[in-house]
N, C-alpha and C positions, 0 to 999 in steps of 0.2 A: 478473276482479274478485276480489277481496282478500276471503274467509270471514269474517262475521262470528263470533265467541263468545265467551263472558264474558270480562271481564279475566282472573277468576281462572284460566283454562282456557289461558291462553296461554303458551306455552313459555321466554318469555325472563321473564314474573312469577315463575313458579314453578323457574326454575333461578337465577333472584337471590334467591328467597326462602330456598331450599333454600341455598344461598352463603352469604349471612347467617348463619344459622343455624350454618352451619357454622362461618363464623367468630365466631360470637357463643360456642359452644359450647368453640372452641378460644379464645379468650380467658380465658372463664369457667375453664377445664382451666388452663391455663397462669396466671392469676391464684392461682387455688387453690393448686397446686403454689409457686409463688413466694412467697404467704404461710405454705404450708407449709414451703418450703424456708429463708424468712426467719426463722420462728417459730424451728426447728429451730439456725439459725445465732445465733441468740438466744439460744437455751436453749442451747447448746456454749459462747457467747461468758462465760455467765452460771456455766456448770459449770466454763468454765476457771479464771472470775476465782475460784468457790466452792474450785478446785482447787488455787490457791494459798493457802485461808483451809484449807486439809483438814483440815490438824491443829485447828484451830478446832473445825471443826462433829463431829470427831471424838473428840476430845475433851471436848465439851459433850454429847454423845449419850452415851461411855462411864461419863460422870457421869453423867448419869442414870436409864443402867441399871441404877446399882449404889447410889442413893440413891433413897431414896422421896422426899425434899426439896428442894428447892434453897437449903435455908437456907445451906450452908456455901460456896455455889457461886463469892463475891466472888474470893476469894484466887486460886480457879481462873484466872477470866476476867483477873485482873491479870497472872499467869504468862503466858497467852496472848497478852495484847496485848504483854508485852515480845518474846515471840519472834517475832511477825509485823508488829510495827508498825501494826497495826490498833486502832482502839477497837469495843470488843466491847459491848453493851446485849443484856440477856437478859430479855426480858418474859414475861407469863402473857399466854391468847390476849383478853384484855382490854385488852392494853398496862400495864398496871400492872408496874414496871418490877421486876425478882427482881435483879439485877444489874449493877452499870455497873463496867466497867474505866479511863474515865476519871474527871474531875472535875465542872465545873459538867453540869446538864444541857441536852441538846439536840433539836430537833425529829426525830424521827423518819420515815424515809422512807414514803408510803403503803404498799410492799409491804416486807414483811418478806427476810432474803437467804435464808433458810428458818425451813421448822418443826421444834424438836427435840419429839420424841417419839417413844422407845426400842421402843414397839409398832408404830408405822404409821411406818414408814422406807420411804423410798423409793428404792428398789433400784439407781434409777440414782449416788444418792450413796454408799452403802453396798448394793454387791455381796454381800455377805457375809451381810445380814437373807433374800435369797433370795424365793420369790416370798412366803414368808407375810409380809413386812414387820418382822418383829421382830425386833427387834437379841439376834443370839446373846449377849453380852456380860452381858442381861437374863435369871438364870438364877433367880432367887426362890427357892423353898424348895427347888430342887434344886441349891443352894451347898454344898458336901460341910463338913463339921466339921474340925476339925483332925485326930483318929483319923481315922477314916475313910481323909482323904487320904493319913495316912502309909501307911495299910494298903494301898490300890492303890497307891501310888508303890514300896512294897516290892515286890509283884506285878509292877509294869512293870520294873523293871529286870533281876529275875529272869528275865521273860520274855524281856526283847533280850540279857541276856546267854546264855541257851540257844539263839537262835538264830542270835550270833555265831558261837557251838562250829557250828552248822552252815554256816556261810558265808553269812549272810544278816542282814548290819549292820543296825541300827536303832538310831532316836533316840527316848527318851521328853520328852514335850510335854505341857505340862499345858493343858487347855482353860480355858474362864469358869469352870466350878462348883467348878475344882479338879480334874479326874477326870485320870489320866493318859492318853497317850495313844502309841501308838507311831507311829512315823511314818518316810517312806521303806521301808519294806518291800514286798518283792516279794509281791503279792495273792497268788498260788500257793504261795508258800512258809509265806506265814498259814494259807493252808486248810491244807496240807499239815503242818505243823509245830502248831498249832493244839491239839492235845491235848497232845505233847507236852512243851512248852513254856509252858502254860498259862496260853495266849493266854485259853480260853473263861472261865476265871477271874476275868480280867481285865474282861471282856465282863460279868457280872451287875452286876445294880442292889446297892447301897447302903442299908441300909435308911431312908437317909435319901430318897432316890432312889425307893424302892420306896413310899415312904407319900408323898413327892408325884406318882409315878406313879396311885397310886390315888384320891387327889384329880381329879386330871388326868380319867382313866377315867370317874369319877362324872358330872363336868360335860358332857363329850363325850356320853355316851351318854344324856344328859338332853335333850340338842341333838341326836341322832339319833333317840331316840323321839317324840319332838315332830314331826319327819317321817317318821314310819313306817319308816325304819329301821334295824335291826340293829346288836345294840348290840357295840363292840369292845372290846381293849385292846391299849394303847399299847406300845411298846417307848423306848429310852431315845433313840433319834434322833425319837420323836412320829411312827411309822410304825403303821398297824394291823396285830397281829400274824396272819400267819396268811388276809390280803385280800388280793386280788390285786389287786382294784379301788379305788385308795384316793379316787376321786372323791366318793363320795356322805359320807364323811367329814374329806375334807379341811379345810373351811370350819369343821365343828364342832370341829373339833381348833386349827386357828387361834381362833377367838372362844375358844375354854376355855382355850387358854394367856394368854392376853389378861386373862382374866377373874380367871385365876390369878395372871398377872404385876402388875396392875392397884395392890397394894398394897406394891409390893415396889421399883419405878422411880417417877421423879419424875415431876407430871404433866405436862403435853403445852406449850412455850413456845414464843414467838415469837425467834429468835436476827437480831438486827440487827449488818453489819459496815461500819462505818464506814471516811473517812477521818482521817487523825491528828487534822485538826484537827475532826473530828465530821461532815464535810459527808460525803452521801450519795455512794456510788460508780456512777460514770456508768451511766446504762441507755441503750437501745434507744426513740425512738416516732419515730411516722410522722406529719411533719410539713405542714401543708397543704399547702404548696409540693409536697412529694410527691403528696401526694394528686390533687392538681391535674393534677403530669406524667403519673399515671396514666391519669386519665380523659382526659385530650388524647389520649395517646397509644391507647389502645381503642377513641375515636371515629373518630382517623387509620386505625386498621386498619380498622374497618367502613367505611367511606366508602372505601378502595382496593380492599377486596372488592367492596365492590357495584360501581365502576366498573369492575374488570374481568371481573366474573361478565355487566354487565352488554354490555358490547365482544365478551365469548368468545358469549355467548345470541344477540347479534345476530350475529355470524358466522356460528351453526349454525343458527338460526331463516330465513337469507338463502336458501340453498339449498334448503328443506323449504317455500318460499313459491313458491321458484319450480316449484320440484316440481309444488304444489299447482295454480299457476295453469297448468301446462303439462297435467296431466290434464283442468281443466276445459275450455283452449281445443283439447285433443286435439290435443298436438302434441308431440312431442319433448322431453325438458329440459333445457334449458343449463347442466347441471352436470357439471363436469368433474373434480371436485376427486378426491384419490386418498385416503378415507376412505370410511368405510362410510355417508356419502350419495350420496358419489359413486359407490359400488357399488349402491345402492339405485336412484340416475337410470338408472347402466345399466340395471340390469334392466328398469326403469321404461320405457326406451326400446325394450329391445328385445321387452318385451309391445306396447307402440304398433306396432312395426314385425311383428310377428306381427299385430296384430290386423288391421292395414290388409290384411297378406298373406290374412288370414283372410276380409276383407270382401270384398276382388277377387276372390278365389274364391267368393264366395259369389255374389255381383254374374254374375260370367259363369257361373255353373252356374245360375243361375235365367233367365237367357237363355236357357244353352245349352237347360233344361227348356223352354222356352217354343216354345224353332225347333224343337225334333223334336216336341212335341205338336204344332205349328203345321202343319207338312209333310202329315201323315196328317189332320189334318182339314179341311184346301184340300181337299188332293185328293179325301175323301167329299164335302165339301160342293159343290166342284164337280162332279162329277158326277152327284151327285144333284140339283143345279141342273141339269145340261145336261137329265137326264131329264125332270126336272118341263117342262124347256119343250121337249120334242120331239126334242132335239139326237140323245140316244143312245137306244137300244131299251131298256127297261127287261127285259133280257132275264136268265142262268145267267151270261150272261159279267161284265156289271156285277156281277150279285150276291157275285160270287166275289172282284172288284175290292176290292169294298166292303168283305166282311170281311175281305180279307188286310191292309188299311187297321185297320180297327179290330185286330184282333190284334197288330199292330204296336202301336197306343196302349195296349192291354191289356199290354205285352211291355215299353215302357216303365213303367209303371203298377208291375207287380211288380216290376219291377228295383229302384224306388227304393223299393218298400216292404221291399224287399229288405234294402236300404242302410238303412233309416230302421229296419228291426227291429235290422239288425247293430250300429248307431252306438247304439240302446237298448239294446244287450244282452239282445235277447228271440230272437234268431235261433234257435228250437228244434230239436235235433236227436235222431235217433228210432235209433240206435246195433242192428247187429243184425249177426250174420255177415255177411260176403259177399267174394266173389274178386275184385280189382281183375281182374287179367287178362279173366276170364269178362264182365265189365261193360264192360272197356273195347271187346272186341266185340261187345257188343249196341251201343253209340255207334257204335264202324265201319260197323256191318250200315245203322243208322240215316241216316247220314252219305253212306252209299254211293253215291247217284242224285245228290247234287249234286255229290262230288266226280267223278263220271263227266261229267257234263254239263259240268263247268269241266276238265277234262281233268288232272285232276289223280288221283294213285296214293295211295289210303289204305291203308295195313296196320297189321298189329298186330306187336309184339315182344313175345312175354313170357319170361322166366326164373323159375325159383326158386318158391319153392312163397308166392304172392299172396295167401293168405286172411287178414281181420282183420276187427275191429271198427270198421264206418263207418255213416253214413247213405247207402242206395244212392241215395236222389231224391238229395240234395246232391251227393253223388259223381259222380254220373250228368251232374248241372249243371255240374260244375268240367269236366270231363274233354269235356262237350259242347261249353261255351263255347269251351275252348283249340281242337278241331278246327274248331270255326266260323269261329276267326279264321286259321289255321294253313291252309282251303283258299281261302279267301275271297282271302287276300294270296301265293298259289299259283298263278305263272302256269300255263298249258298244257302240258303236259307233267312238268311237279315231281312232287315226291312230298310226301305226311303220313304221318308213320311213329308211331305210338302205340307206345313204349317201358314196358314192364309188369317193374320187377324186383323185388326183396328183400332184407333184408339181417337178423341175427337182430331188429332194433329196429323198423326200419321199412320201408315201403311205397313205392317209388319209380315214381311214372307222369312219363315226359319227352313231352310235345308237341312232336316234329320237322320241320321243313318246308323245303323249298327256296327259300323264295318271295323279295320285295323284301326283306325285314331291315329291322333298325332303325340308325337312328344312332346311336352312341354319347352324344352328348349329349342325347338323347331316350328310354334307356334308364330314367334314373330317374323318368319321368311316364309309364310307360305303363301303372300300377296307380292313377294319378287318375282321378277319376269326368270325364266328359265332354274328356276329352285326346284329340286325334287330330294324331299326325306330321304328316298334312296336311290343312291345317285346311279347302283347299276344299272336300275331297272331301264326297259327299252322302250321306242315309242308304242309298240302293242300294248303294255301295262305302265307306263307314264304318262304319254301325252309331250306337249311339245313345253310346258312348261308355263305356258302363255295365258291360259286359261281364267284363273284369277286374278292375274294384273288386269286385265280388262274388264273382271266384273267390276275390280273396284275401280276403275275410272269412270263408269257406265254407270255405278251407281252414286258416285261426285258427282257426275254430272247431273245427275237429277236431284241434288241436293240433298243426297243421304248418307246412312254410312256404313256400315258392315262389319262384322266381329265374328271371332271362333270361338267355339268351347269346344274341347274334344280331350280325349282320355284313352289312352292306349290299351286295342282292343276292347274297349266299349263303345266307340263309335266319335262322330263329330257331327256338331251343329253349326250351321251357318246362317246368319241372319242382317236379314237387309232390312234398315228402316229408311223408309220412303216421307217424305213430308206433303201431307194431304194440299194444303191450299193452292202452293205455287209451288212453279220450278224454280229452284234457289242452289243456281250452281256454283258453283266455284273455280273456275277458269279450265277445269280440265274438257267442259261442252259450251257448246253458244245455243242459245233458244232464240230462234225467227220466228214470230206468231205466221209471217207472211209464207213460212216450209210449211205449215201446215197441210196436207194431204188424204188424202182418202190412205189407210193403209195398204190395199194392194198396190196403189201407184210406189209407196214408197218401196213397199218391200220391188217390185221391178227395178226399181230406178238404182236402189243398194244391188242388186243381184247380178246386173246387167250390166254395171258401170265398175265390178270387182269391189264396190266401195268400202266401207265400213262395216258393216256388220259381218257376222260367223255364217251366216245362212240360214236362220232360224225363218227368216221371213221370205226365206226365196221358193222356189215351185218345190212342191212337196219330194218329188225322187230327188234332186240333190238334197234337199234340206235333211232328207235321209241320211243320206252317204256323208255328206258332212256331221250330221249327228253319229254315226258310226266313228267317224275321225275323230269327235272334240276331244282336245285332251285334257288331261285332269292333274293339275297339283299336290304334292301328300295327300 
């Protein structure tokens, strides 16, 4: 069945929404830019047509930098319109008309082809006015007199002729006010020659210069006290002398020259450039018909985005359903695709296929739990039935029966409490000196009666000096188990040889035997919990199964590891290696320095409380009867 949930939550709404948007946004972007770019091609197309009137608006602006009027301005505008062919109309910003180059009058176009006013020039027409807007050309009371000029122009030549005699040609230039100027010279050779030559001479103000400088000053710093401040003074380029920062008075130096110049330039007109015969010169608009192509075409792109955002949503939304509906009916998903959902269904699958692997195992080990409780409590229960009705003497020999029966369920009982502490990571161990060697003979000594009775030879091997840090109950359990199984699957006459060595790291105990072996294909289940090579066999020649899943938790726990070699009927070895310095566990035990114990207290405290261990550490006649029980794996 197909999940319900809101429209808005659904993958292919919100990846068309998201689409949308994206192409609404890259429309919007790309509209913008193309009005920007068109504006732009507008204003070039409008600056080129301005750039063949240049002399025009250049001429009309250098008039009236240098007129406070426009009265004289007719003659001008006639001169122009002969050299460009143009009809020229010079209005005030009222349209009241200051000037016409031609004859009758004519309607005027709504926009003007610029504005003349010699203070607010705009920089893309005249380069030159720079960022303050003001036409250099506009110099008002810093226009030098007649003396004056002659007296720096005598200066400037003087000066480029003294620095010819050095090899360093220059041309004298006279600026707007009159002032001279030297020009082409090498900057290094002005510093350098500069006294000499007397360049710096040439460099002071004019007293004419110097009293509109101080004008200048006045107003400026009238315009900086008003904003708190610091008042300057000007040099002859309208630089603050002696500021590094000329931000915070730049603006007031602009409006005071302005304020200054205001009386001295004509004021501010409208310049109209016709064609010959008066009609206005072509412009730029954007005609409905365009408008129209527009909007079709922005609607055609959103409508191609959403059908294909909506085609790509339902391709990837196809596989994420079937996904979906494959976890709910718990079955595999039929996605194949080689993208990262098709890596996703993998995985997806191959959790399903672990999980089922996980549930059959779970399935036959709650069985298998079920037939070894099941076996020991027939057999009490029948014969404590046969008793009740007469059959058997309720004698020493039943009784013995009976509990070697329940020790057995006891013996399963802690094995899996065993397993259920280790799979929690509670499996606690109690860390204290002790000799593998010395230990693995007390197991022998222990062991001894039954491998006589099965006719089988236990010994010990030890090397190298065995002492470290273990839990001896634990250790006692791993080392007991392997000999339980090692004489168990030992026919008559073989041997179990206990292998005790060392090396500077760690600890090596080998469990040797001669007995049936294992198969190679059966090598890698014989550390599963309820696995036996041969499944008929019964708990008298099996065991419960449980055996080696605990040694090897027992020995994770102590930070080691364990391995088989075995070879059908030649026997198997099993081998634990232990690490000498510390316990270095790995989540399947916890080390408490503060559990530390005297061994007898632990071994009561496991024995007493059912807890964790096999019984290896509990009072010697159970640890018997429990050692009669252990069971043993292939």
């Amino acid at each position: 069945m197909t999940p319900s949930f809101p429209l808005r939550r659904s993958l292919v709404v919100r990846l068309t929404a998201v689409s949308l948007l994206i192409a609404l946004g890259s429309i919007a972007a790309t509209a913008w830019l193309a009005v920007q770019t068109t504006t732009r091609a507008i204003q070039q197309e409008q600056g080129q047509a301005l750039s063949g009137d240049a002399t025009i608006y250049t001429e009309v602006l250098g008039f009236a930098a240098v007129n406070h009027t426009w009265d004289q301005v007719g003659p001008k505008l006639k001169t122009l319109s002969d050299q460009t062919g143009r009809r020229i109309v010079l209005t005030t910003l009222d349209r009241r008309v200051l000037g016409d180059s031609g004859g009758a009058p004519v309607t005027l176009p709504v926009k003007a082809t610029a504005s003349v006013d010699p203070l607010h020039v705009d920089p893309v027409l005249l380069p030159q006015a720079g960022t303050s807007g003001i036409d250099p050309r506009a110099v008002g009371p810093f226009r030098l007199p007649a003396q004056e000029r002659a007296d720096l122009d005598g200066l400037a030549r003087k000066a480029a002729a003294c620095l010819s005699e050095f090899g360093f040609p220059s041309q004298v230039r006279d600026t707007a006010n009159g002032r001279p100027q030297l020009t082409g010279l090498d900057p290094l050779a002005a510093q350098y020659f500069a006294a000499k030559c007397g360049i710096y001479d040439l460099a002071e103000a004019t007293p004419t210069e110097s009293a509109a400088l101080r004008s200048l000053d006045e107003a400026v710093n009238r315009c900086l006290q008003a904003q708190g401040a610091e008042p300057v003074k000007l040099g002859l380029d309208f630089e603050a002398v002696a500021v590094v920062d000329q931000g915070p008075s730049r603006a007031c130096v602009d409006s005071a020259r302005r304020e200054q110049l205001t009386s001295f330039v004509a004021p501010p007109a409208l310049l109209f450039t016709l064609g010959p015969s008066g009609s206005p010169l072509p412009t730029f608009t954007l005609s409905q018909e365009n408008l129209t192509r527009i909007l079709a075409v922005t609607g055609g792109v959103l409508l191609l985005a959403a059908a294909i955002t909506v085609l790509v949503a339902r391709r990837l939304a196809r596989p994420l359903r079937a996904l979906t509906e494959a976890a709910q009916q718990d079955r595999p998903a039929p996605v194949k695709s080689r993208d990262e959902v098709g890596y996703l269904a993998a995985a997806f699958n191959d959790l399903t296929a672990r999980r089922e692997r996980i549930e059959e195992q779970r399935k036959a080990m709650v069985s298998d739990i079920a037939h070894e409780l099941r076996n020991p409590l027939n057999v009490i229960r029948g014969r404590l039935e046969a008793a009740e009705d007469g059959h058997l003497p309720f004698d020493r020999a039943l009784s013995a029966s009976l509990l070697e029966e329940t020790v057995l369920l006891q013996h399963i009982v802690e094995d899996l409490q065993d397993l259920a502490a280790a799979d929690a990571g509670r499996l606690r161990l109690h860390p204290e000196p002790v000799d593998a060697a010395e230990l693995a003979g007390h197991v022998a000594a222990a062991h001894a009666d039954r491998a006589a009775a099965a006719g089988v030879t236990l010994t010990v091997s030890a090397h190298g000096e065995t002492g470290f840090e273990a839990d001896p109950v634990r250790l006692r359990q791993i080392v007991s188990n392997l000999v339980t199984n090692a004489v168990r699957h030992t026919p008559a006459g073989g041997r179990v040889t206990i292998h005790v060595s060392s090396t500077v790291d760690e600890v090596v105990i080998a469990v040797a035997d001669t007995g049936t072996g294992i198969a190679a294909e059966d090598l890698p289940h014989v550390f599963d919990r309820f696995w036996r090579a041969e499944k008929s066999r019964s708990r008298q020649t099996g065991g419960s199964g449980l055996g080696l899943a605990i040694v090897r938790h027992l020995v994770r726990a102590h930070g080691g590891t364990i391995d088989v070699e075995s070879e059908v009927d030649s026997g198997s070895t099993f081998t634990v290696r232990l690490p000498k310095p510390d316990l270095r566990g790995e989540g399947a035990g916890v080390r408490d320095p503060q559990d530390v114990q005297p061994p007898g207290a632990v071994a009561q405290e496991r024995d007493g409380g059912g807890g964790d261990g096999d019984g290896e550490g509990s009072a010697p006649a159970d640890r018997d009867r429990r050692a009669a029980a252990a069971d043993r794996q292939p």
